[in-house]
N, C-alpha and C positions, 0 to 999 in steps of 0.2 A: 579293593576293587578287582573285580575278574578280568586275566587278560592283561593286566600291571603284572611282569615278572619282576617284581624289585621289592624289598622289605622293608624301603622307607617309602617316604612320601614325595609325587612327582607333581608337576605343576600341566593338566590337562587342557584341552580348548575342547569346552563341552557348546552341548549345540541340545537343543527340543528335542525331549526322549530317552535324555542319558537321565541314568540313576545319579539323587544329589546334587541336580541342578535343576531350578525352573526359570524358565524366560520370562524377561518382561514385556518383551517386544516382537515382531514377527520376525524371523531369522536371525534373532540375537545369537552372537556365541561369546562367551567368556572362558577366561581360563582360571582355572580354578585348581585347588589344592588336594589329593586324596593319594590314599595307601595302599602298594601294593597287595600283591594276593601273596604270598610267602611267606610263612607265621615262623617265628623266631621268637626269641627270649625276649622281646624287647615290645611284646603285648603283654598284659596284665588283667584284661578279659578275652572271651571269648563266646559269643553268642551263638550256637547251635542246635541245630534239633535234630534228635533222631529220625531218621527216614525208614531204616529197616533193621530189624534186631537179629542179632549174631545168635549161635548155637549156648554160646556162656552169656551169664548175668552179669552186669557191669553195676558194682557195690553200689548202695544208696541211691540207684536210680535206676533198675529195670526191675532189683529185687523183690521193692518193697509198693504197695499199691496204696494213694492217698487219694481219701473220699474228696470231694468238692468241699471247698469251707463252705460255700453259699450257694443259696439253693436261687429257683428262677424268680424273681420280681414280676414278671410281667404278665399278665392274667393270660393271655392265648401261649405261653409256654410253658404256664403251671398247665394247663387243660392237656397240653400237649404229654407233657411230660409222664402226669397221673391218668391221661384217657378220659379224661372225664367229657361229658356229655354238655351243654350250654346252661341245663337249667340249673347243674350242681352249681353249691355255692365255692369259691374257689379261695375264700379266705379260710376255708375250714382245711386247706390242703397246702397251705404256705409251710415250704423246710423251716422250723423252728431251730435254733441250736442252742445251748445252757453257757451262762456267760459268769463265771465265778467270782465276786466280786467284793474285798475284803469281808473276806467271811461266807458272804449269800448269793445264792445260785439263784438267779432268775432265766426266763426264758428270753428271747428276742425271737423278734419276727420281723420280715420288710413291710412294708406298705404296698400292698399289691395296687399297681399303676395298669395303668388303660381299661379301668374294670368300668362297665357302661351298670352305672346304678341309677336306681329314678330320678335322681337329683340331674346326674349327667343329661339322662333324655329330657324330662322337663326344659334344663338348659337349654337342648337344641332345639326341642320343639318352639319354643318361647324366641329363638333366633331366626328361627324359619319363620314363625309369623311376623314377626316383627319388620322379617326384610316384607313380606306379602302384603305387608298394611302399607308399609314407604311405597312398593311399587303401583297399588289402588292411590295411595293420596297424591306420587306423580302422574298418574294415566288423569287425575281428575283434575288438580293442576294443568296440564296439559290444554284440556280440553277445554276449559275454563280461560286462559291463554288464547287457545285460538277462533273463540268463539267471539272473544273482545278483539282481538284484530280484525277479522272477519266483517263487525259491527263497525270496527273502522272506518274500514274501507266503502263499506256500503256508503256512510256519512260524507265520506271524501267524495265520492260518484256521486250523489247527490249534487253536495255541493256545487262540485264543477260542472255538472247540468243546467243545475239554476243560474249559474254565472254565466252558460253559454246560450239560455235562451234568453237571459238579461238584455246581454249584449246583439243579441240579434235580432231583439224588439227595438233597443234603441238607435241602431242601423238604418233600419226597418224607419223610425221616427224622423228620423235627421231628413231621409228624402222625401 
């Protein structure tokens, strides 16, 4: 860890935003266990990358140039890759590599993913209608709903009309 002068391991109070801790909770801190920055004999790896290369070649690894094992999968990074145009077909441009294998050399290829073939559009098209037909049979639904309430209600006003001219003939009778 950068900023650790020490070549073993100290025991930190990390808080949100330190590297190698995440919080559970809002202003959690923990302390927690990590390794100086001071490389001694006492690692056994070492993860780095080159940032900028010196005037001399550093043996088996600035000398020598290795192609990609594998080439792109994804249809808009083959297009990308080979220039190609939208209407080209993009399986015809998949890195192929030779795979030897007791005895026989066959080809391999990926399966080019995110490729929109007729199959995929049909798919969405038939998804898209599908929702259009749900949202027609709610709107009709709907309307169907509140046209029987509505018939309700009228029923109900009715009724309580009749009940209220009922009652005020027989009012009306008594005197």
């Amino acid at each position: 860890r950068q900023g650790v002068l020490t070549a073993g391991r100290v025991k930190l109070l990390m808080s949100k935003g330190h590297s190698g801790y995440r919080s559970r909770r809002a202003g959690e801190r923990k302390k927690k266990s990590a390794r100086g920055c001071i490389v001694d004999a006492g690692l056994s790896v070492l993860a780095l990358v080159i940032v900028k290369k010196g005037p001399k070649e550093i043996e088996g690894l600035t000398d020598t140039t290795r192609p990609r094992r594998l080439g792109p999968k994804r249809a808009s990074k083959i297009r990308k890759l080979f220039n190609l145009a939208r209407e080209e077909n993009v399986k015809n441009f998949v890195v192929r590599r030779k795979v030897e294998k007791k005895g026989k050399s066959r080809n391999k290829a990926p399966n080019v993913q995110r490729l929109i073939t007729p199959v995929v559009k049909a798919r969405r098209l038939k998804k898209v209608r599908s929702a259009q037909a749900a949202l027609k049979a709610n709107q009709s639904a709907r309307r169907e709903f509140l046209q029987a309430v509505a018939k309700a209600r009228m029923a109900s006003r009715q009724r309580k009309a009749a009940r209220a001219t009922r009652q005020a003939a027989a009012k009306v009778a008594k005197k």
